[in-house]
SERO-4910 file (N, C-alpha, C, O; in steps of 0.05 Angstrom, whole numbers):
BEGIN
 pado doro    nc1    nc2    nc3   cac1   cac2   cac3    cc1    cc2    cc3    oc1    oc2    oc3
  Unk    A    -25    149    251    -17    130    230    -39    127    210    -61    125    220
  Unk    A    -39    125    188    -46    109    162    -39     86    156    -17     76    160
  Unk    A    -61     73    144    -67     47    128    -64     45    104    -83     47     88
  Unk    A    -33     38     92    -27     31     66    -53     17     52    -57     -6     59
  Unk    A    -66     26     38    -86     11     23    -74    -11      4    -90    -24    -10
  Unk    A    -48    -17      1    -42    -41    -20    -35    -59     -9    -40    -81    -17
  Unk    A    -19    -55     17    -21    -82     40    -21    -77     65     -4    -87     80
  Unk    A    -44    -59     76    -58    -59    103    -29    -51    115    -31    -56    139
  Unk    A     -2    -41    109     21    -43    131      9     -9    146     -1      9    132
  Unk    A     13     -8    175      8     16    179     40     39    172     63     31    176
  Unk    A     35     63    163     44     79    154     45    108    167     23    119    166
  Unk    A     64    121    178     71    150    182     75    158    163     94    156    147
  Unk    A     45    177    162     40    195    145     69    219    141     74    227    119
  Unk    A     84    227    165    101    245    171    126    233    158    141    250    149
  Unk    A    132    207    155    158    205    158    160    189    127    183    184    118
  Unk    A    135    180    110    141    163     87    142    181     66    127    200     64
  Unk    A    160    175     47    168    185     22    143    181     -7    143    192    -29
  Unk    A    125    161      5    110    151    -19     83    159     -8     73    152     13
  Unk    A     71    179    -30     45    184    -20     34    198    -49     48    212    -64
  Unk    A     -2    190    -53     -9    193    -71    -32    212    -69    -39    215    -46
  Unk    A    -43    223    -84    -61    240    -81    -90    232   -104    -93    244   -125
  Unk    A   -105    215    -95   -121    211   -119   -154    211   -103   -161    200    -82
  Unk    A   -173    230   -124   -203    237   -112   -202    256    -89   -219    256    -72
  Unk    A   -180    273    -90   -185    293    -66   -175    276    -31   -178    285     -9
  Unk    A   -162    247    -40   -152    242    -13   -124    233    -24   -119    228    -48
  Unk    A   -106    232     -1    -78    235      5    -75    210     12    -82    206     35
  Unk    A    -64    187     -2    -58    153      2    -26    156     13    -11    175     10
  Unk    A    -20    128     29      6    138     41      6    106     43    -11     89     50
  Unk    A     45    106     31     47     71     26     80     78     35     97     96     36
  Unk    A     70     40     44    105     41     56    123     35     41    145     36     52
  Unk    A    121     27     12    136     26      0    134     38    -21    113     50    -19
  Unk    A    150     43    -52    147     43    -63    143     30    -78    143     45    -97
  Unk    A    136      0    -89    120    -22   -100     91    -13   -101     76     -9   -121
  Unk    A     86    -10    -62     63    -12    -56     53     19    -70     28     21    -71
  Unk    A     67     39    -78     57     63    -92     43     60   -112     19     64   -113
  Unk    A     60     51   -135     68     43   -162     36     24   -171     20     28   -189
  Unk    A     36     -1   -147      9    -21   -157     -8     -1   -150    -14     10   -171
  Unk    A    -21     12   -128    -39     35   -129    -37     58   -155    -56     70   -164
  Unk    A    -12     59   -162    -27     86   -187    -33     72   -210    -47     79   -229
  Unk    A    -19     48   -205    -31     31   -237    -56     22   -242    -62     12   -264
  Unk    A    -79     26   -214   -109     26   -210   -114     29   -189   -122      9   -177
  Unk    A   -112     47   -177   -122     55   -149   -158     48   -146   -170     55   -126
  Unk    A   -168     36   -163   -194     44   -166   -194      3   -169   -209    -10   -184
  Unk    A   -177     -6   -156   -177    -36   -159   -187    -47   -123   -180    -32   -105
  Unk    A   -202    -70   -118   -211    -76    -96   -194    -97    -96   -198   -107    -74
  Unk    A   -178   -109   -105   -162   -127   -105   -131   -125    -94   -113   -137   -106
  Unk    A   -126   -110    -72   -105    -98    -72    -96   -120    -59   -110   -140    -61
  Unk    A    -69   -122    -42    -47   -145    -41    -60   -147    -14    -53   -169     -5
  Unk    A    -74   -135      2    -83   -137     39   -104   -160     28   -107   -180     42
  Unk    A   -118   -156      4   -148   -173      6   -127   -211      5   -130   -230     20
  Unk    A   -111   -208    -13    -90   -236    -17    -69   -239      9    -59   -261     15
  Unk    A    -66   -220     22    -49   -222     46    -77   -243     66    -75   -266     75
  Unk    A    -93   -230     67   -112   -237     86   -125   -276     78   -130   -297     91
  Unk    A   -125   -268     54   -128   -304     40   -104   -321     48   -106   -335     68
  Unk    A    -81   -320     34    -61   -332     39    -44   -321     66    -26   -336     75
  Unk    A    -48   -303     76    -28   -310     97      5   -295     90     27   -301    100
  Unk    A      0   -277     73     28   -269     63     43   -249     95     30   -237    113
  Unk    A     59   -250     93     71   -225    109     73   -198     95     86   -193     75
  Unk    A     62   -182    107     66   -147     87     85   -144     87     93   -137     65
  Unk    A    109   -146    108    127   -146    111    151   -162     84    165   -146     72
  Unk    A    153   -180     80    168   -200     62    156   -187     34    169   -177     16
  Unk    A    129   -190     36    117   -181      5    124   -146     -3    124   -136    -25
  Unk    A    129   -135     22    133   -102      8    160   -107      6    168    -93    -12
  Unk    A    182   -123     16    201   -122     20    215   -131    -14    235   -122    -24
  Unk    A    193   -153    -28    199   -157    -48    187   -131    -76    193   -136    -99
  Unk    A    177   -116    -71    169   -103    -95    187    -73    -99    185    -56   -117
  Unk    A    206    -74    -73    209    -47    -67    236    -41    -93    245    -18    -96
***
């Protein structure tokens, strides 16, 4: 498994449709939201896990809304 870097959800690499290729590594998101905010700055430390982890969001509900 992989670690969506935009909200920590874990991710099969094998089975997800959304995956990015940026600096010579292969990013893998469970949604497509969660794609989309990574290519619009992958190079951002602010991703939705750092606000999940503050507030308490569900990755779940929040990927559920961007998708």
């Amino acid at each position: 498994m992989e670690i969506d870097p935009v909200c920590g959800m874990e991710v099969d690499p094998k089975s997800t449709e959304w995956k990015h290729e940026y600096e010579g590594v292969t990013y893998y998101f469970c949604a497509k939201g969660c794609l989309e905010d990574f290519e619009d700055d992958p190079r951002s430390e602010e991703h939705t896990s750092e606000l999940q982890s503050r507030f308490g969001i569900s990755y779940a509900v929040f990927c559920l809304k961007k998708k």
